[in-house]
N, C-alpha and C positions, 0 to 999 in steps of 0.2 A: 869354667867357673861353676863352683854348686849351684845348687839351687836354691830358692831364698825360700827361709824359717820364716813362717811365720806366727809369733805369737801373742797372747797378752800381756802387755807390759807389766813390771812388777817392779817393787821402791827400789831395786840394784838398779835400775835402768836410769834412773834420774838424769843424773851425769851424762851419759851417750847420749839423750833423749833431748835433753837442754843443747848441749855444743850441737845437735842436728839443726835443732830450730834455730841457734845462733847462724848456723852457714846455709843454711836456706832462708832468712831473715823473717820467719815466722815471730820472733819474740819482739814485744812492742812494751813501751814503757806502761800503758795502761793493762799489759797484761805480764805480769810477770811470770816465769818457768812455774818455780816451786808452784803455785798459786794454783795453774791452771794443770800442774799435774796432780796436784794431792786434788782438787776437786772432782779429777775425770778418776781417778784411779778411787773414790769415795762413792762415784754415782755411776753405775754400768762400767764397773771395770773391763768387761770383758768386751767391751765394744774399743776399749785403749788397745789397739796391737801395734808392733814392731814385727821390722821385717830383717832380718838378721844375715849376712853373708862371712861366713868363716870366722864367726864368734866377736861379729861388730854391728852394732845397728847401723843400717843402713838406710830406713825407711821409715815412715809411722803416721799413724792415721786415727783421729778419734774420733768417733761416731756415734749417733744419740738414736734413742727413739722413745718418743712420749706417747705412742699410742694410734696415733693416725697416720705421722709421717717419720722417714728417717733421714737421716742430717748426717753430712759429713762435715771436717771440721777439721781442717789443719793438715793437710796430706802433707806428707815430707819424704822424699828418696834426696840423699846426699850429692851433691853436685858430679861427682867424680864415678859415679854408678848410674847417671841417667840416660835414658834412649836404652836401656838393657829389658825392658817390662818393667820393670819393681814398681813403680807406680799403679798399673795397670792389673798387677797382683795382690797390692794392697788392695786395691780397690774391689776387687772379687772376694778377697777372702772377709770386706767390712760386709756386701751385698750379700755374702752368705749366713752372715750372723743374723742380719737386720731380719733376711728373708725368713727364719730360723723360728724370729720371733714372731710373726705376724706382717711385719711392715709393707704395706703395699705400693710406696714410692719415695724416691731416696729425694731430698732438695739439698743444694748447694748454694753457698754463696763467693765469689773472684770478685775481686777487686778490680775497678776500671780498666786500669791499666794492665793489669795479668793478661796479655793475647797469648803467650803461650800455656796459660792455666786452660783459656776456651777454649785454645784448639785442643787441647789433653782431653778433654773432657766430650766436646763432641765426638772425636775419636771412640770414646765408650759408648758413645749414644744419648746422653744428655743435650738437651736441647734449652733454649730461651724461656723463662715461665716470667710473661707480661705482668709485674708487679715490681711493687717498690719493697726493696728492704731496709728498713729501721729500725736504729736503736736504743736503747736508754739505761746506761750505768744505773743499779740501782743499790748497790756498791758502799756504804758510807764512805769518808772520803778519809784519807790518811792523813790530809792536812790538815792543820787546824785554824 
């Protein structure tokens, strides 16, 4: 198997990008695809990368950094390509951007129930940070 491309996603990627997060079940009705790609792809584009094998997205990962801290957000490697690294290289090639910029420590957020997102992730070396995370749509509401 090659090696995996990694780069920054660009509006041709949409489509591969969306059916990723469709089969890794990242996409939720409060967050729709287009939505949360034209916004990451409008603010730090370059922190939006895919990871590519044999001219197919395979992976992808968006990451933030506002200044103190950097944020991952949404890692995705395709069901049928995991346990290969791809994750594990997404994740080096977002800590090389962040680091690039200044960022002195990455934070994440997993879902209760994700034990295989914790174990991924201790695995890198990430650890437990004793706080609560909350949130608040701030979003106007489509409905009327």
């Amino acid at each position: 198997m090659q090696s995996l491309a990694v780069r920054e996603c660009d509006q041709g990627d949409f489509e591969e990008v969306a059916q990723l997060g469709e089969r890794c079940y990242l996409n939720a009705s409060h967050n729709r695809p287009e939505s949360m790609f034209d916004r990451k792809r409008a603010y730090q584009p370059g922190l939006f990368l895919i990871g590519e094998l044999e001219c197919r997205v395979v992976s992808t990962v968006m990451a933030g950094y506002e200044g103190r801290r950097g944020w991952i957000n949404l890692l995705a490697v395709d069901p049928d390509y995991r346990r290969l690294g791809l994750g594990r290289a997404m994740m080096v090639a977002a800590h090389e951007r962040l680091a690039a910029l200044g960022c002195p420590k990455v934070n994440l957020q997993i879902r209760v129930w994700n034990s295989d997102a914790v174990a991924f992730y201790e695995r890198l070396g990430y650890s437990l940070d004793l706080c609560y995370s909350m949130g608040k749509s701030i979003e106007p509401s489509t409905q009327e």
